[in-house]
C-alpha positions as semicolon CSV with decimal commas, in nm:
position;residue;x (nm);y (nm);z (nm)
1;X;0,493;-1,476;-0,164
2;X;0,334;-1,160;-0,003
3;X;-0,048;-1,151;-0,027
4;X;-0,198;-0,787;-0,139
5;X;-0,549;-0,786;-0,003
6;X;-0,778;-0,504;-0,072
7;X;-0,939;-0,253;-0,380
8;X;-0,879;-0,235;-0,742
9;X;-1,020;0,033;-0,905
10;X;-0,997;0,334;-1,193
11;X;-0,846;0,664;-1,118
12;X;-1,005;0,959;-1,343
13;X;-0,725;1,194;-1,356
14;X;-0,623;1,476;-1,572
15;X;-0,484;1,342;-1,888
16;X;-0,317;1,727;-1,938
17;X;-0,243;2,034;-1,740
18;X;-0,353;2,232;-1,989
19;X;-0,702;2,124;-2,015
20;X;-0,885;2,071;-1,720
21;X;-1,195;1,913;-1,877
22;X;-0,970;1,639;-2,009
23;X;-0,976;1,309;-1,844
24;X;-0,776;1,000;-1,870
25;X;-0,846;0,634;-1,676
26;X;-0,551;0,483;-1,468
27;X;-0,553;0,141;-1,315
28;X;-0,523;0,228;-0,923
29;X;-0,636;0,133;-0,596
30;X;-0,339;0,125;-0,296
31;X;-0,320;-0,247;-0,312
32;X;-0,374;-0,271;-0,653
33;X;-0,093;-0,020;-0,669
34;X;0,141;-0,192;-0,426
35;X;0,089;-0,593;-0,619
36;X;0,173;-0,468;-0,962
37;X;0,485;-0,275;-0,784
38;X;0,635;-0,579;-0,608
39;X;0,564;-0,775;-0,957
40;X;0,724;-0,525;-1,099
41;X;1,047;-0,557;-0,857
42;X;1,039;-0,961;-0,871
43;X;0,848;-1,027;-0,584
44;X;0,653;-1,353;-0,566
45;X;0,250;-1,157;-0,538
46;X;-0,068;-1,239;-0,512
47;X;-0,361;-1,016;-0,533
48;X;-0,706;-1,102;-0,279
49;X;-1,041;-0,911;-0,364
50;X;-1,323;-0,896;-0,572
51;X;-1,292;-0,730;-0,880
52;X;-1,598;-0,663;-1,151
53;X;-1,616;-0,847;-1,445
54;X;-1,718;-0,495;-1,601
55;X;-1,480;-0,373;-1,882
56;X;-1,275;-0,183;-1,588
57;X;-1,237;-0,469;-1,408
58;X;-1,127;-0,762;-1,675
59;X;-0,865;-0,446;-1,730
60;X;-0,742;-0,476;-1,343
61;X;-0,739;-0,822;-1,379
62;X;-0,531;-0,922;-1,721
63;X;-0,281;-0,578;-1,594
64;X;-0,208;-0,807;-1,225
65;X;-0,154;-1,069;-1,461
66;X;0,049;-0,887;-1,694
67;X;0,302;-0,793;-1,423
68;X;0,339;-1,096;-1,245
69;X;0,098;-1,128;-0,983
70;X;-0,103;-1,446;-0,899
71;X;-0,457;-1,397;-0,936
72;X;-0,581;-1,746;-0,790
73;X;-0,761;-1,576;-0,509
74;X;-0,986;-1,281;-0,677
75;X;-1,370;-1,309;-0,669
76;X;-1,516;-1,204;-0,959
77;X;-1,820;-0,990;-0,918
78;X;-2,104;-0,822;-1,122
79;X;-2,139;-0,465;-0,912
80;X;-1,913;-0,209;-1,111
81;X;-1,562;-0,115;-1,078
82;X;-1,508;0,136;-0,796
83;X;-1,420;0,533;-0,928
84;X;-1,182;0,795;-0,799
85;X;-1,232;1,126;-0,881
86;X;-0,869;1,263;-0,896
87;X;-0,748;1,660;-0,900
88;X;-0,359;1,758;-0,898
89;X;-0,250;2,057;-0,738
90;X;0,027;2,299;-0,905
91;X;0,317;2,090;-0,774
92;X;0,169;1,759;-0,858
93;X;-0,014;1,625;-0,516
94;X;-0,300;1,444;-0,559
95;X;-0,668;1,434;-0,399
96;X;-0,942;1,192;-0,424
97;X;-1,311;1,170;-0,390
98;X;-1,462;0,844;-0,496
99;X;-1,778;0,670;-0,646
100;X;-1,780;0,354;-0,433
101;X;-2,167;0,279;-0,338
102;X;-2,253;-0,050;-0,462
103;X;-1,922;-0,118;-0,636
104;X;-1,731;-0,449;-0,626
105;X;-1,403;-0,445;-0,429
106;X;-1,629;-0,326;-0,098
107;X;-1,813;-0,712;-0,098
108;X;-1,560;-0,899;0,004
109;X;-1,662;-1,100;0,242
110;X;-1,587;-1,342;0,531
111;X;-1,695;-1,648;0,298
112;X;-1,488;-1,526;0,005
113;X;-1,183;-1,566;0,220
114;X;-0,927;-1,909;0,162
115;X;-1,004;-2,133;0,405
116;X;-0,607;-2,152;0,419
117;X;-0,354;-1,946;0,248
118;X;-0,097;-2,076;0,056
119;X;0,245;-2,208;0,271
120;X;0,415;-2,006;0,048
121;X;0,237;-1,674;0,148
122;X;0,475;-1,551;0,409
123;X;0,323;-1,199;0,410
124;X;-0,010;-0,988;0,421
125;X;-0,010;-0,664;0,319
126;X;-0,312;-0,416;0,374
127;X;-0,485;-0,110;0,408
128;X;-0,609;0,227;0,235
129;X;-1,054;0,200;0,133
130;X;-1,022;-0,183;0,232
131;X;-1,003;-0,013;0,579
132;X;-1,330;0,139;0,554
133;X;-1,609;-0,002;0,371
134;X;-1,786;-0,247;0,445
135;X;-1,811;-0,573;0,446
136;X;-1,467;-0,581;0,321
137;X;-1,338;-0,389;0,638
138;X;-1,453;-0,598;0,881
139;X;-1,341;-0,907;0,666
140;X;-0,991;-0,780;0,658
141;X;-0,965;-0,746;0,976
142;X;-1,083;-1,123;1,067
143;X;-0,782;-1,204;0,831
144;X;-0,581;-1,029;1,009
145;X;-0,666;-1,220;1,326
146;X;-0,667;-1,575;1,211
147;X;-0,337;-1,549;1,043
148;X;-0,176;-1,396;1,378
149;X;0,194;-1,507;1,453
150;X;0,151;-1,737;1,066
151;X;0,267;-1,448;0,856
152;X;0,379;-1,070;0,848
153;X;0,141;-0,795;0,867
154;X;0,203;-0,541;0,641
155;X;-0,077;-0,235;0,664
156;X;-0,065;0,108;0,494
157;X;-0,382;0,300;0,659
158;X;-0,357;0,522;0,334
159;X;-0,612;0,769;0,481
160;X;-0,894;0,885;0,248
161;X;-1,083;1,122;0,442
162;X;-1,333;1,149;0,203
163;X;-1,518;0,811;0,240
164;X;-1,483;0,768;0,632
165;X;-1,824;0,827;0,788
166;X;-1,730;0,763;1,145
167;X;-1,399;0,893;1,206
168;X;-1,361;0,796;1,570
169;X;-1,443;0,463;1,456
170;X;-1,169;0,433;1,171
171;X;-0,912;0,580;1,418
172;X;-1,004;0,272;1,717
173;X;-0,980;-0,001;1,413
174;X;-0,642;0,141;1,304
175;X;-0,557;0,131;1,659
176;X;-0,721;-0,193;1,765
177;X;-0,524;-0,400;1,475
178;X;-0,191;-0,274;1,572
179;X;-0,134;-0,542;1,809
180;X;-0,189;-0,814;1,483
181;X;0,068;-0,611;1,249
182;X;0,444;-0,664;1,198
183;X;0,539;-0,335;0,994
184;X;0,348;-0,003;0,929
185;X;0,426;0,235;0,655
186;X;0,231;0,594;0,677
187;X;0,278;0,896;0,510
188;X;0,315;1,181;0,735
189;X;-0,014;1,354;0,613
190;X;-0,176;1,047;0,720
191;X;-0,008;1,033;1,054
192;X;-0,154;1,392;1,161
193;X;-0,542;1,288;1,069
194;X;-0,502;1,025;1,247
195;X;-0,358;1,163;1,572
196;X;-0,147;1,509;1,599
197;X;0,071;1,368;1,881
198;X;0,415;1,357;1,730
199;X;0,531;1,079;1,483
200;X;0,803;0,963;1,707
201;X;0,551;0,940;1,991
202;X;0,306;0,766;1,789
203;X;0,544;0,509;1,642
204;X;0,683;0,453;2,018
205;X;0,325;0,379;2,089
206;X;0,275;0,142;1,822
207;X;0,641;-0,056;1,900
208;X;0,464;-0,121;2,228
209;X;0,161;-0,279;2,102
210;X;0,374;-0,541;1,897
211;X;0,507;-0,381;1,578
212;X;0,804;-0,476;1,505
213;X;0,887;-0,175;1,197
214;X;0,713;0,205;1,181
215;X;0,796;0,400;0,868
216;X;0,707;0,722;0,796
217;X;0,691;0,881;0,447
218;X;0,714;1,284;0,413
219;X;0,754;1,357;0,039
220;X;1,016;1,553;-0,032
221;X;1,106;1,538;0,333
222;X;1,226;1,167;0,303
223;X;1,145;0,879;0,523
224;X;1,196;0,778;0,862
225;X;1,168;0,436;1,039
226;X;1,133;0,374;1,414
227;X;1,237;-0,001;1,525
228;X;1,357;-0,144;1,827
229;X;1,675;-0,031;1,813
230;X;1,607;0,323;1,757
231;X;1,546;0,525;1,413
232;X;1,678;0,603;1,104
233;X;1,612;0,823;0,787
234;X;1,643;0,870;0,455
235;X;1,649;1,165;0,222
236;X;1,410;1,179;-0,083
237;X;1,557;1,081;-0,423
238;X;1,566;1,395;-0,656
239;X;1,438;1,416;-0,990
240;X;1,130;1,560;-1,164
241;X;0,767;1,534;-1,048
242;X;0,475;1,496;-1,278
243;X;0,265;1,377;-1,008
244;X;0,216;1,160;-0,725
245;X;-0,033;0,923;-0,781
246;X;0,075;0,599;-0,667
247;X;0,406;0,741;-0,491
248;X;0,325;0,565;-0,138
249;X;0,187;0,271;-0,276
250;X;0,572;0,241;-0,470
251;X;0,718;0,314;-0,128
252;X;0,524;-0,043;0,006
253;X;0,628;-0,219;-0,244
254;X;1,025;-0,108;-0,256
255;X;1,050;-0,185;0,178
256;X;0,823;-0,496;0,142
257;X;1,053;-0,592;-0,174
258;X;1,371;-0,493;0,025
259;X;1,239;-0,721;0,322
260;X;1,168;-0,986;0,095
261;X;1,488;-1,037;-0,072
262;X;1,713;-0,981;0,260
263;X;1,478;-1,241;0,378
264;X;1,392;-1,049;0,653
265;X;0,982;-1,083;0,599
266;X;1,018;-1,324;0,946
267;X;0,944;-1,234;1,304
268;X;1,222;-1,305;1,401
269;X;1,436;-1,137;1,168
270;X;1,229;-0,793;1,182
271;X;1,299;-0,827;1,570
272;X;1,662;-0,781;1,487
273;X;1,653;-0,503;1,231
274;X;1,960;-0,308;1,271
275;X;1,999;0,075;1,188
276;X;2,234;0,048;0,913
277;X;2,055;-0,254;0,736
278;X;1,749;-0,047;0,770
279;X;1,881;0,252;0,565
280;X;1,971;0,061;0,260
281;X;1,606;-0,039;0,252
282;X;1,438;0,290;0,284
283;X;1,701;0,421;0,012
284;X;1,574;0,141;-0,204
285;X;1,142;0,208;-0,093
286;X;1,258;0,586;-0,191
287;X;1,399;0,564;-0,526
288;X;1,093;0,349;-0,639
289;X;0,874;0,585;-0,501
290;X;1,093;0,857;-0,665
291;X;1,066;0,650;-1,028
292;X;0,717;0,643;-0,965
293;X;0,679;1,019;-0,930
294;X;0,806;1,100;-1,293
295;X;0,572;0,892;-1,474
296;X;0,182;1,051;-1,461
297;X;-0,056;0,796;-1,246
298;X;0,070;0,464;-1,070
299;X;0,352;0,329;-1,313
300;X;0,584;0,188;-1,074
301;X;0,933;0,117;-1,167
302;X;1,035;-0,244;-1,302
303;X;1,343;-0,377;-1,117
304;X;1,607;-0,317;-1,422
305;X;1,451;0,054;-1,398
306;X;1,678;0,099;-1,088
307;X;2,005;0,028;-1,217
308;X;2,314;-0,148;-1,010
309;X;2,339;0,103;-0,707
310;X;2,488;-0,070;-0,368
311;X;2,130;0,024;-0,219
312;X;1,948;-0,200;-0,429
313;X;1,791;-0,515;-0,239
C-alpha cells in the first residue's frame, strides 16, 4: 500500500475557452490527485488528511472511494473545503491562487496522526500545500521522521508560490527533509524557484543527503532521473493538450505505480536501480501524465487506458 498524505480540495477552472466568466469545479489537490491516480493504475492507496464534511468535501471523499483508495485514515472536519482559483494560459498551463484560511485539509495535526501505520503501508508519499500551511506542515514532517528507514519517502514539493509567506523558510524545510526521503519527483519550474543552480547539480546534492531516486519533469521536454548509477531520460508522449491540470500529480502516480509493481518500493531495491530498468518507468510516469493532459482538469488514466505496450509496469 502507498500512503498519500496531504490536501483535498476544489479547483475552479474554466469550464470553456470561449467564455471566460464560465466556471466549472474539479476534484484536485496534488495528493488528492496522485491517490485517485495510483487507484486508478491498481495500486493498493490510502488517502491521510482531513477533509470537510461540507458538500465539497463528502464529494472528495465518496470520489477516493470510488477509485479505489482506502479512506480508513481521513479526519473529518467542519472548516470548509479548501479553493483554487485556476487560469489556463493559450497553450493549456495552469496557475493557481487559493482560498485556504481557515479551511480543513491545513488542521491536520500531530494527534490526528495513526499511532502506527498499517504493515502493509510500504510507502509515504507527500508534498505540494501540505508543505506549507500550518499545522499540517509541521505534522507532515514529524511523519516523516518517525517512519524513517520503516517505509519509502515519496515527496513532490509541487511549488505554489502563491501561498508561501516565508520563502527562505519553505526552501530550508524542503532541504532539511531530504535526508528522510527515498525518491523526489519535481517539475523543472519547480526546481528553478527553489534554487537556480542546475538540476543535475541539485539532484547530485540531494543523492548525497540520502535519496536514493531524483526525477525531473519538463513538459514537453520529457523527464529525467538522476540515481546512483548515473541518469537517464525520457521523451514526452505526444498527443493533444487541453490542459495540464493534474499532469505532475499523474507523473507520481505512473513512477510510484511503476515502483510498486517491479517491487522496487524497498531500500534496498531503489539502491540498485539500474539505467535501463529506470527508463521503462519514466516511459510509463510519462504516458499517464500524457493521458492526463487530454482530458480538461485531473482525470488520470485508468490502467486498461494504457493499452499492452512493453513499457507498461
Amino acid at each position: 500500500m502507498i500512503l498519500v498524505c496531504g490536501e483535498a480540495l476544489v479547483d475552479l477552472a474554466p469550464a470553456d475557452a470561449s467564455d471566460a466568466d464560465a466556471y466549472r469545479a474539479y476534484l484536485g489537490g496534488g495528493p488528492f490527485n496522485t491517490a485517485v491516480a495510483l487507484g486508478r493504475l491498481q495500486v493498493p492507496t490510502a488517502f491521510l488528511g482531513r477533509l470537510s464534511t461540507d458538500a465539497f468535501g463528502r464529494r472528495l471523499r465518496r470520489h477516493l472511494e470510488a477509485n479505489g483508495v482506502d479512506t480508513r485514515m481521513i479526519v473529518d472536519a467542519p472548516e470548509p473545503t479548501t479553493l483554487a482559483l485556476v487560469a489556463l494560459s493559450d497553450e493549456g498551463d495552469a496557475s493557481y491562487s487559493f482560498y485556504v484560511e481557515g479551511t480543513a485539509d491545513r488542521g491536520l495535526a500531530p494527534e490526528h496522526l495513526p499511532p502506527t501505520l498499517p504493515d502493509e503501508a510500504r510507502a509515504i508519499h507527500l508534498g505540494s500545500l501540505a508543505l506549507v500551511l500550518e499545522p499540517g506542515a509541521s505534522t507532515l514532517e514529524t511523519l516523516v521522521h518517525r517512519e524513517r528507514g520503516r517505509r519509502v519517502v515519496s515527496l513532490d514539493p509541487n511549488v505554489r508560490p502563491a501561498v508561501i509567506g516565508d520563502e527562505d523558510g519553505y526552501r530550508d524545510r524542503v532541504e532539511r527533509l531530504m535526508p528522510f526521503v527515498d525518491v523526489v519527483r519535481v517539475s523543472r519550474d519547480d526546481l528553478r524557484w527553489l534554487d537556480p543552480a542546475e538540476p543535475a547539480t541539485i539532484a547530485a546534492r540531494w543523492l548525497a543527503a540520502g535519496v536514493a531516486l531524483v526525477v525531473v519533469t519538463a513538459g514537453a521536454q520529457g523527464a529525467v532521473a538522476y540515481h546512483g548509477q548515473g541518469e537517464v531520460s525520457a521523451p514526452s508522449a505526444p498527443g493533444p493538450v487541453v490542459d495540464t491540470i493534474g499532469a505532475g500529480d499523474a507523473f507520481n502516480a505512473g513512477i510510484l505505480a511503476w515502483l510498486h509493481d517491479s517491487d522496487r518500493l524497498r531500500h534496498d531495491r531503489l539502491a540498485a536501480l539500474r539505467g535501463g530498468d529506470l527508463a521503462q518507468g519514466l516511459r510509463f510516469a510519462v504516458r499517464v501524465a500524457a493521458v492526463t493532459c487530454t482530458r480538461a482538469g485531473a482525470d488520470p488514466p485508468h490502467r486498461a487506458d494504457l493499452g499492452h505496450g512493453d513499457d507498461l509496469a
